[in-house]
C-alpha positions as CSV (number, residue, x, y, z in Angstrom):
1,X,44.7,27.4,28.8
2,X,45.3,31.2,27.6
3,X,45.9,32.1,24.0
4,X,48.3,34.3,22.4
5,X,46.8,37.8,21.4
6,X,47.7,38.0,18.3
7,X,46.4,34.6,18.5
8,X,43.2,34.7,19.8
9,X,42.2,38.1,17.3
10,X,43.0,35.6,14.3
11,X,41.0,33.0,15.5
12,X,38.1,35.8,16.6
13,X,38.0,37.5,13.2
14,X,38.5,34.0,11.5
15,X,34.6,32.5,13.7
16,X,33.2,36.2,13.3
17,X,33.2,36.4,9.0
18,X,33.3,32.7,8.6
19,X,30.2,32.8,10.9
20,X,28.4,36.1,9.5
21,X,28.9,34.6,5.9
22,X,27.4,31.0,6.8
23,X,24.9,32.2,9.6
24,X,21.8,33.5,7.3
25,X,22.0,29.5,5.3
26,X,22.6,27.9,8.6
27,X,19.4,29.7,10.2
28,X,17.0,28.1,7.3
29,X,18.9,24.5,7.3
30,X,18.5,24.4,10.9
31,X,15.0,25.6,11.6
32,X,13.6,23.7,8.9
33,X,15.8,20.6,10.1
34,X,13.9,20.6,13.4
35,X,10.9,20.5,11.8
36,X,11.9,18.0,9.6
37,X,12.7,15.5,12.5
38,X,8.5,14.9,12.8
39,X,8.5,14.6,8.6
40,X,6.5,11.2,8.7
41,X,3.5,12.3,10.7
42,X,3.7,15.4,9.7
43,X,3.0,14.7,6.5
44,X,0.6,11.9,7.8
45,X,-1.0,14.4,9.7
46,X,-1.8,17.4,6.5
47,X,-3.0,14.3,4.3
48,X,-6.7,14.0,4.4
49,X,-7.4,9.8,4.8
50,X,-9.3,8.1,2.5
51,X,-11.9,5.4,3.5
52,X,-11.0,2.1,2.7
53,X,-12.4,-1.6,4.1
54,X,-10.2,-3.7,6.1
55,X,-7.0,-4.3,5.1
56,X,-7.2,-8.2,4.7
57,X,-4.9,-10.6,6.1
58,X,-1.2,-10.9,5.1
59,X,-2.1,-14.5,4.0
60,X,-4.6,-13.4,1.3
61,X,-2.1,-10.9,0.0
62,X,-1.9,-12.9,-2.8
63,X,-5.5,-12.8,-3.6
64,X,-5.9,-9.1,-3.5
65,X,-2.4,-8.9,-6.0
66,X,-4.1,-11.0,-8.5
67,X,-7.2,-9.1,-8.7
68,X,-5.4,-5.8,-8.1
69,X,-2.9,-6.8,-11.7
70,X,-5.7,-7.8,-13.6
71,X,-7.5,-4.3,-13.2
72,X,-4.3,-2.4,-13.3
73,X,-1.7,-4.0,-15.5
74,X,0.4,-1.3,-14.8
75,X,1.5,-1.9,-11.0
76,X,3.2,-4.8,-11.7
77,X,6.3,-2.6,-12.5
78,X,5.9,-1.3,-9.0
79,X,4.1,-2.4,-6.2
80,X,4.5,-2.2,-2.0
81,X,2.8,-4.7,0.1
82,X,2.0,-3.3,3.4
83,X,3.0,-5.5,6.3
84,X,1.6,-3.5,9.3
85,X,-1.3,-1.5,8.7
86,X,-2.9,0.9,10.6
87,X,-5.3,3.8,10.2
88,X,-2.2,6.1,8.9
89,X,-1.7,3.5,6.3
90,X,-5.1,1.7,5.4
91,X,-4.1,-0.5,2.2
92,X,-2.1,-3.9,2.2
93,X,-1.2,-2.8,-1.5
94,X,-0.1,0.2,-2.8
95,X,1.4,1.3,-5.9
96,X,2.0,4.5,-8.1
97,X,0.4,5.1,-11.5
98,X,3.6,6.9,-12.9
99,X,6.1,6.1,-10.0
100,X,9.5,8.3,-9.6
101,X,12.8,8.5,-8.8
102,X,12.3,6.3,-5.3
103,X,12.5,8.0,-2.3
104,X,12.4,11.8,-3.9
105,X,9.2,14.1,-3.3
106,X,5.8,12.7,-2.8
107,X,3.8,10.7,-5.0
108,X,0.1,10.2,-6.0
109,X,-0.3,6.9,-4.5
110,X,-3.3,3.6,-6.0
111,X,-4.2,1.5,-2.9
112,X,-6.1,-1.1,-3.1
113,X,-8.4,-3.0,-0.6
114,X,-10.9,-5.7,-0.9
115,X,-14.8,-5.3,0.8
116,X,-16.9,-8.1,2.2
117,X,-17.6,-10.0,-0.7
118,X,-14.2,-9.9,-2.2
119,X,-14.4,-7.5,-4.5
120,X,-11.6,-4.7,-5.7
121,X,-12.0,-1.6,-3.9
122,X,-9.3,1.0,-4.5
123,X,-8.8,5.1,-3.7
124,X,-6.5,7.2,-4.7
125,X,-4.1,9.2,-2.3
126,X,-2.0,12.5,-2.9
127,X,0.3,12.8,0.2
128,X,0.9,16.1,1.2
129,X,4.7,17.5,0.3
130,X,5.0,20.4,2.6
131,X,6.8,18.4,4.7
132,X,8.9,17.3,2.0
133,X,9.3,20.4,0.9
134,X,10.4,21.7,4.6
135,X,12.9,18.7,4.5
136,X,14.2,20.1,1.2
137,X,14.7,23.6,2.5
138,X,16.5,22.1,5.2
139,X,18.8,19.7,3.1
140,X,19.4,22.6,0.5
141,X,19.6,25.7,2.9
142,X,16.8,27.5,1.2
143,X,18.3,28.0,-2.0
144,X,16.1,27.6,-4.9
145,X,18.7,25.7,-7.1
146,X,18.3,21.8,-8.4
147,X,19.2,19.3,-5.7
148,X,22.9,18.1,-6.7
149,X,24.0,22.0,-7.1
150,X,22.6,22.8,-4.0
151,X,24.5,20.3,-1.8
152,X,27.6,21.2,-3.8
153,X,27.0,24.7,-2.1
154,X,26.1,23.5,1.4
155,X,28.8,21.6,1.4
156,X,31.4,24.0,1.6
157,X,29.1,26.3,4.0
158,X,28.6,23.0,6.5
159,X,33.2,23.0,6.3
160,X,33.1,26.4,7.2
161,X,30.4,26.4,9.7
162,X,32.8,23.5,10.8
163,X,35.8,26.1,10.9
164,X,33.9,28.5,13.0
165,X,32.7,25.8,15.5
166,X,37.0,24.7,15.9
167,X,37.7,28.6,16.3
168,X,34.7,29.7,18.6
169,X,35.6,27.0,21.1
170,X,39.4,28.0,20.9
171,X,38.0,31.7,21.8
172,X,35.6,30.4,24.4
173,X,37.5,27.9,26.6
174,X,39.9,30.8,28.3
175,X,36.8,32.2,30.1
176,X,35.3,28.8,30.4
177,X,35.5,28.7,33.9
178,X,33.9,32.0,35.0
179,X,31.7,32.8,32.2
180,X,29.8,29.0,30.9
181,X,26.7,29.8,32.5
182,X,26.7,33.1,32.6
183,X,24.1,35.1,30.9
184,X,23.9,38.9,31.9
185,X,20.4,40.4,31.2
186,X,21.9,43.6,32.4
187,X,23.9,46.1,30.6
188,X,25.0,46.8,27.1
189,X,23.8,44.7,24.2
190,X,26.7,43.6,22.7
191,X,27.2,41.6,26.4
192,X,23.8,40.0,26.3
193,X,23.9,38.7,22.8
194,X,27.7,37.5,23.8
195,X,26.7,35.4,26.8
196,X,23.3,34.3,25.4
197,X,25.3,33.6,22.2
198,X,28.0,31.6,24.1
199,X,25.6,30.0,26.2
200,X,24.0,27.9,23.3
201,X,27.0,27.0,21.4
202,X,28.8,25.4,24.3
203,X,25.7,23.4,25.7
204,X,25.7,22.3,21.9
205,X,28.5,21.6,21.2
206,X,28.6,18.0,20.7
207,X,25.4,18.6,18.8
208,X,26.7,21.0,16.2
209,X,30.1,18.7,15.6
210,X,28.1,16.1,14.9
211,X,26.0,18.5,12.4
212,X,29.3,19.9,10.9
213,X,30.6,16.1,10.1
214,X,27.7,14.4,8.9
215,X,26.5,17.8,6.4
216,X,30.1,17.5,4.9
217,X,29.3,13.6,4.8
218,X,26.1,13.9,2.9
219,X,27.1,16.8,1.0
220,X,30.0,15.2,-1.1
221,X,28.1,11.8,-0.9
222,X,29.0,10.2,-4.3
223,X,32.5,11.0,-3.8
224,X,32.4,8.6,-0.4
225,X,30.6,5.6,-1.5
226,X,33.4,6.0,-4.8
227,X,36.1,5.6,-2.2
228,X,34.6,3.5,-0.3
229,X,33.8,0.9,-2.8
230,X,37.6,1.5,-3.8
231,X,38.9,0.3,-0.5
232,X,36.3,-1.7,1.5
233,X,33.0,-3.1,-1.2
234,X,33.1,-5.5,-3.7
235,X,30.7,-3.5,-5.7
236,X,33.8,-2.1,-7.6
237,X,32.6,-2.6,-10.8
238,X,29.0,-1.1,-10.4
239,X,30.5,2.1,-8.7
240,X,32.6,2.6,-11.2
241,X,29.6,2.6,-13.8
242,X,28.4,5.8,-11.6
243,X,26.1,3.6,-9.0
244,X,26.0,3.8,-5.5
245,X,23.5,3.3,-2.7
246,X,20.5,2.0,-3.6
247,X,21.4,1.7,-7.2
248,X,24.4,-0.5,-6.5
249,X,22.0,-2.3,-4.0
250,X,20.0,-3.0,-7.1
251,X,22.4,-3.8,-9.1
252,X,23.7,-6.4,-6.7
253,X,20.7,-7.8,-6.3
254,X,19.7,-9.0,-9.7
255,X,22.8,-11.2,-9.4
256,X,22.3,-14.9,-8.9
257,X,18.4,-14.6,-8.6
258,X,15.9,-16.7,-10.6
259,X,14.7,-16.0,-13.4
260,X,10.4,-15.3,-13.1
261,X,9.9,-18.3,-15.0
262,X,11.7,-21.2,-13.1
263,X,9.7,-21.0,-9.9
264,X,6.8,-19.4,-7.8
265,X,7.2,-16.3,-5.8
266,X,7.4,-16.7,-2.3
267,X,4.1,-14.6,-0.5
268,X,4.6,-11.8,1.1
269,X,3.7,-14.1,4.2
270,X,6.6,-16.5,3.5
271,X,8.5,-13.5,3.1
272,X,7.9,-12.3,6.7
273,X,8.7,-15.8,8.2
274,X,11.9,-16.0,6.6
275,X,13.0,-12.5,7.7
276,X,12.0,-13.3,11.5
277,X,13.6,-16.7,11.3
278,X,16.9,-14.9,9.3
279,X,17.6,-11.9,10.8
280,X,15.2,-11.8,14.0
281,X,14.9,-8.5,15.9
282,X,14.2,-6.5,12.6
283,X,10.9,-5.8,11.9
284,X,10.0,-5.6,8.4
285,X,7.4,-2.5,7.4
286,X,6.9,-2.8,3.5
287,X,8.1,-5.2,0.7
288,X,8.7,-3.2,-2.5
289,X,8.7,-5.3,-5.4
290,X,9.8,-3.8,-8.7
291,X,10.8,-5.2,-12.1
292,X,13.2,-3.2,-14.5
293,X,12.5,-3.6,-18.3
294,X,14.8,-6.4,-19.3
295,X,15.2,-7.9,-15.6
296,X,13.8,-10.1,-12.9
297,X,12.0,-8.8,-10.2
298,X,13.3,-7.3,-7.0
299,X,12.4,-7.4,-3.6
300,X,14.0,-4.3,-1.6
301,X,12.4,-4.8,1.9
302,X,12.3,-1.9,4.3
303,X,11.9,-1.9,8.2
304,X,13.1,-0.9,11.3
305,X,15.3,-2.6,14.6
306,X,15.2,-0.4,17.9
307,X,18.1,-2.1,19.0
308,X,20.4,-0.9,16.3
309,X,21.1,2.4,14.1
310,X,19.4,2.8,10.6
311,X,20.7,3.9,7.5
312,X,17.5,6.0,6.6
313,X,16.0,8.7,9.1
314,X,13.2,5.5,9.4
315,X,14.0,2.4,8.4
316,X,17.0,-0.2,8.0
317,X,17.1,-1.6,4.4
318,X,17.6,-5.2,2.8
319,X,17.2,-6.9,-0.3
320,X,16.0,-10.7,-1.1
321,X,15.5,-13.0,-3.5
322,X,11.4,-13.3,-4.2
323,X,11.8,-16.7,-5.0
324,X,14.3,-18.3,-2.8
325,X,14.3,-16.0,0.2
326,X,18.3,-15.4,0.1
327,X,19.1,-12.4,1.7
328,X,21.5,-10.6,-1.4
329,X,22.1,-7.5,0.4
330,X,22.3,-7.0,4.3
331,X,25.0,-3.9,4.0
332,X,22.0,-1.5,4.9
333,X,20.3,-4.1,7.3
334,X,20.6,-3.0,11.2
335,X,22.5,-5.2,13.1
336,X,24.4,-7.1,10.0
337,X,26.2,-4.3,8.6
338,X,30.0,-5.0,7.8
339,X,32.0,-2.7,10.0
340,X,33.0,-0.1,7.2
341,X,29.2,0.5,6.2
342,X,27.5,0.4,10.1
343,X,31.0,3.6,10.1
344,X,28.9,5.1,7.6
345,X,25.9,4.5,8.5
346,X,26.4,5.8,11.9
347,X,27.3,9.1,10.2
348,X,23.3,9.0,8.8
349,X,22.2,8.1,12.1
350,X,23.6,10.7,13.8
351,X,22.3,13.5,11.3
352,X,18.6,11.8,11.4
353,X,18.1,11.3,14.8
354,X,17.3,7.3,14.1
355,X,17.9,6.3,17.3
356,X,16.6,6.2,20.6
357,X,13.2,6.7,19.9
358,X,10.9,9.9,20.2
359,X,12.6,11.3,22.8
360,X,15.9,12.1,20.4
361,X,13.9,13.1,17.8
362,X,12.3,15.7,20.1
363,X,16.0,16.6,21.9
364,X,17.1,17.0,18.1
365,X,13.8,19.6,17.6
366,X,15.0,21.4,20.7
367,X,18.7,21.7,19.7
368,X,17.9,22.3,15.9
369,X,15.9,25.4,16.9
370,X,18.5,26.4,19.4
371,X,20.9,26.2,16.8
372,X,18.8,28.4,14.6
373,X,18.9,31.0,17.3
374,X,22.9,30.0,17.9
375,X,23.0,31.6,14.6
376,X,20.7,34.8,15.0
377,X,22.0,35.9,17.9
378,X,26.3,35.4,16.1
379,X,24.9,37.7,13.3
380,X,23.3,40.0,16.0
381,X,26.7,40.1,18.2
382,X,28.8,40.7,15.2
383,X,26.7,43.9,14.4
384,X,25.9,45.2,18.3
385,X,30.0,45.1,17.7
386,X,30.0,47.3,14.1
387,X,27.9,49.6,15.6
388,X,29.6,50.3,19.1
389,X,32.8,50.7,17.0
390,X,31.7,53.2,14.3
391,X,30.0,54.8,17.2
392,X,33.4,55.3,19.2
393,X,34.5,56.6,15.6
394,X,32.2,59.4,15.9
395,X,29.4,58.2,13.3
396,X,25.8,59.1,13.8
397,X,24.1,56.3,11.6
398,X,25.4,52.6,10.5
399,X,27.9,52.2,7.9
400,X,26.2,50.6,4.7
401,X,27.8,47.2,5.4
402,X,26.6,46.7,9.0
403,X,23.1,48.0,7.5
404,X,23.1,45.6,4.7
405,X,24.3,42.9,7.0
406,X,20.7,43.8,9.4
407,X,18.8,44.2,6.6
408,X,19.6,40.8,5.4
409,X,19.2,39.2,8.8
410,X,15.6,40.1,9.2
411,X,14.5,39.2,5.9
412,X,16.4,36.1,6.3
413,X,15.4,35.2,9.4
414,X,12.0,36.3,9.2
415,X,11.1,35.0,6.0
416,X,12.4,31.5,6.8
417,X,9.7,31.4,9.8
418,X,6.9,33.2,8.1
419,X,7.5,31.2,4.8
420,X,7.3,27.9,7.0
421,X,4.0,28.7,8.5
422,X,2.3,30.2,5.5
423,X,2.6,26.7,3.5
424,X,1.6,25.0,6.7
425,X,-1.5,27.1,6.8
426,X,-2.2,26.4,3.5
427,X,-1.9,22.9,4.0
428,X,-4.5,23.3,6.8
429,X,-7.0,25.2,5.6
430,X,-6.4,25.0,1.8
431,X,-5.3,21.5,1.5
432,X,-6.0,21.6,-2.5
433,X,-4.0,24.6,-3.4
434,X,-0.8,22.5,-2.5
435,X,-1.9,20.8,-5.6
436,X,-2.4,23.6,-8.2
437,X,0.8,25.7,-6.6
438,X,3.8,23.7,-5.7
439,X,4.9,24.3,-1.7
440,X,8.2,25.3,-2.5
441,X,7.6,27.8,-4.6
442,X,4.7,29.5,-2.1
443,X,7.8,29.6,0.3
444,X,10.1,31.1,-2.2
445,X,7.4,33.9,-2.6
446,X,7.6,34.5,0.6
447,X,10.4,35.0,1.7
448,X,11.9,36.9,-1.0
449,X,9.3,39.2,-0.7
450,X,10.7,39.4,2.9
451,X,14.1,39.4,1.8
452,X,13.6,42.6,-0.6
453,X,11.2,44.4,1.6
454,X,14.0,44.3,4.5
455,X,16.9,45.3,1.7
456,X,14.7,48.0,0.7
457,X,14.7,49.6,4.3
458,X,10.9,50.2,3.9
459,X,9.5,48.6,7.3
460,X,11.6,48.3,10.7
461,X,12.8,44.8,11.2
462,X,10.3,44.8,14.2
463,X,6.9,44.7,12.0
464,X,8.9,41.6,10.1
465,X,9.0,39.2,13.2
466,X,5.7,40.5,14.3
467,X,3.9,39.2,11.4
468,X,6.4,35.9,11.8
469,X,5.2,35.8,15.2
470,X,1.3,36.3,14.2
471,X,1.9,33.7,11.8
472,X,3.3,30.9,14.0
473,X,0.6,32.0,16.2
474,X,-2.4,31.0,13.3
475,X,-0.5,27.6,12.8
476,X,-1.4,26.9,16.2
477,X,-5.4,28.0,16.1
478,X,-5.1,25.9,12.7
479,X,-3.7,22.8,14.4
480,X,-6.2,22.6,17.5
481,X,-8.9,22.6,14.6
482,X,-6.9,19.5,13.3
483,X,-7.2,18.3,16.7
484,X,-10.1,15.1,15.7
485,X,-7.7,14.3,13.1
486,X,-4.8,13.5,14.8
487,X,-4.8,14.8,18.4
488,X,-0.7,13.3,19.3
489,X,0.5,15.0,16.2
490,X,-1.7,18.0,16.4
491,X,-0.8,18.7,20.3
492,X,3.0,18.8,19.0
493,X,2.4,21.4,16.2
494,X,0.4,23.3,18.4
495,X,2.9,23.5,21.4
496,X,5.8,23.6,19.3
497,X,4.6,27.0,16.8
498,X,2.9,28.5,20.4
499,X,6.5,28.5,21.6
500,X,8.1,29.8,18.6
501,X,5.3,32.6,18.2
502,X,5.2,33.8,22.0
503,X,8.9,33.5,22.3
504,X,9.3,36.2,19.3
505,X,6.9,38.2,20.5
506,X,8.3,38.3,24.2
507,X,11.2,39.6,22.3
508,X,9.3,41.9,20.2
509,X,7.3,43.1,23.7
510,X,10.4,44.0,25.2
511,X,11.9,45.9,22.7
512,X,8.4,48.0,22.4
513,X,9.5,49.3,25.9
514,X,12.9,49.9,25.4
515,X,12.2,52.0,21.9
516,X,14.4,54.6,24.5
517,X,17.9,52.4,24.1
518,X,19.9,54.0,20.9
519,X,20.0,52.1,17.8
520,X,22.3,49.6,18.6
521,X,19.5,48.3,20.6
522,X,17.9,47.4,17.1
């Protein structure tokens, strides 16, 4: 296949500025995405554990809810029974004392536990939210604006960085042939950063397409599931009164339950055995039980089915009737998904990783930091290029836009990685300032203050990946002192922030003894 010239220049200056403009946001959404796939246990993992008895019995569940309403008359509102614990998860009953918005940021957390003599014992627990907060960065591309906003904005970047993928493979696949695997340490820089630069977004590919959809997917979100009910739900009505999701899912399920007062509540033990006997091969992990002012209670059940894909980056969803044990919602539920929402959900499935077990979720780490780099090294070409061509022109220094365009990746770059280990470090070794001073925010610092440093010109982008490198470096010293805590969880931090640190600094090393090369080396 050979392109036109005219051609091929269109489609070339259409990847290079749609890639230059999107590049610095894609960086931070993907290098905080890769992180992100270990959320759970890293989050887990920076939460100090509380001591708590044994967690009794599923049967005596309903023992330890009786005592636990009495004492705190509150939870009733909002309670989650346990079903598996372990020592991750210590309590069969947990609740919030002011719950929020389910499933957005971490929560203070009441669990309750019962000691030898059957008496209430509960503790309280504060999760950590840097991981949270590293999973916001990522969903949000590191802008500091409210959530809905945010993904308004990342939208349209993820259908240009979409654009750029279509035209960079269009550019590539004439020299596919005799240049896939080619990667020339020798020689100019603009040819290094090209074939390194090639080299990751064609392995890729698939990987980034499947970024590209799903982003635009979850980006205009309410806009699908109002189409989608449209044309393939029969939650019209609830849609249209601006649910969707889980709120339609609640919605749906208040419909045709008992009322509180006609019959017992099943246990969460009969709860269990009906799911196995129902919809066997899912595995249920907690029972969340909630009652809205004015309503009867709900039972949204959450778990997990290896066998199938999931609608969340962990679980498969359900609801059920507390009292009968009718299933009233299995459009979430893996495996029994009609085939309009198991199309949908695969798009979720395919952004999270929810499949296929540790080793995806550690292929998606590997690519998502790859695709960070894709990124850096576009923005990098693209100026090597500017600067070869105003040096052909006879100028002796960059042009202000190719030095604004530098200036801005380091700061961007660099801040992203430094701002990601600094709150991790905190978390570490200052577990309590979390509390007084919100994550996000101690990132923002950060990399601002990167951001107008490089813009300023003050320091050469070197010292800016050095400290990023030093940085990266402490997170690992600081996990291997985690190490009795959690030593599966702490190996991965470690080996993963010694790559990212020595990797920089191999670059940083060589570039120390090639201070000869012109600037364009820069």
């Amino acid at each position: 296949m050979k392109l036109r010239a005219d051609i091929a220049n269109v489609y070339r200056e259409l990847h290079s500025w749609v890639g230059v403009v999107a590049g610095l946001f894609l960086f931070i959404a993907f290098y905080a995405g890769a992180i992100s796939m270990f959320e759970p246990a890293l989050e887990t993992w920076l939460t100090p554990r509380i001591s708590l008895p044994e967690a009794v019995p599923l049967e005596r569940a309903p023992e330890l809810m009786g005592k636990v309403f009495a004492a705190f008359p509150e939870s009733r509102r909002s309670y989650t029974i346990v079903v598996s614990t372990d020592p991750d998860h210590p309590a069969r009953m947990v609740w919030s004392p002011h719950p929020a918005r389910h499933g957005h940021g971490s929560q203070t957390l009441m669990m309750a536990a019962l000691d030898s003599r059957g008496r209430l014992v509960t503790a309280q627990r504060r999760p950590s939210s840097v991981a949270q907060v590293i999973d916001t960065l990522h969903q949000q591309m590191g802008l500091p604006l409210p959530h809905e906003p945010a993904m308004i904005v990342m939208g349209f970047i993820t259908l240009g960085y979409a654009l750029a993928l279509v035209s960079g493979t269009l550019i590539f696949l004439p020299a596919l042939a005799r240049a896939i695997f080619a990667v020339r340490l020798k020689g100019s820089v603009r040819r290094k950063w090209l074939d390194l630069h090639n080299l990751l977004g064609f392995c890729s590919l698939p990987f980034h397409i499947v970024m590209a959809l799903t982003s635009v997917v979850f980006a205009f979100h309410d806009v699908i599931f109002t189409v989608q009910a449209e044309f393939l739900s029969h939650e019209q009505g609830e849609v249209r009164q601006g649910g969707h999701g889980m709120r339609a899912m609640a919605a749906l399920s208040q419909q045709g339950m008992h009322p509180a007062h006609e019959t017992t509540a099943l246990t969460p033990a009969e709860v269990v055995s009906i799911l196995s006997r129902e919809v066997p091969g899912f595995t249920p992990d907690t029972l969340d039980y909630s009652t809205r002012p004015g309503s009867v209670p709900m039972l949204r059940i959450a778990g997990h089915d290896p066998g199938h894909i999931m609608r969340g980056p962990n679980s498969g969803f359900t609801t059920m009737d507390p009292f009968t044990g009718r299933l009233l919602w299995r459009d979430y539920l893996p495996g029994y998904q009609s085939r309009s929402f198991a199309a949908l959900t695969s798009f979720f499935s395919l952004h999270f990783g929810s499949y296929g077990g540790a080793p995806v979720r550690w292929a998606y780490l590997v690519l998502g930091f790859a695709g960070a780099f894709l990124f850096y090294t576009g923005n990098r070409l693209w100026i090597a290029v500017r600067r070869r061509k105003e040096k052909a022109s006879g100028l002796e220094s960059d042009t202000r836009g190719t030095r604004i365009l530098w200036r801005l990746t380091v700061g961007c770059c660099a801040g992203c990685m430094a701002g990601i280990a600094i709150i991790l470090l905190v978390a570490m070794f200052q577990p309590g300032l979390n509390v007084r001073l919100s994550p996000f925010w101690l990132y923002q610092g950060v990399f601002w203050l990167f951001m107008g440093l490089a813009c300023l010109g003050i320091l050469d982008g070197f010292w800016f990946f050095l400290v990023a490198s030093i940085l990266n470096l402490a997170v690992v010293a600081g996990a291997l002192r985690h190490f009795g805590t959690d030593s599966e969880t702490s190996l991965g931090v470690a080996l993963v922030a010694l790559v990212l640190g020595v990797s920089v600094g191999y670059s940083l090393w060589r570039k120390m003894r090639l201070r000869s090369v012109p600037s364009s080396a820069h």
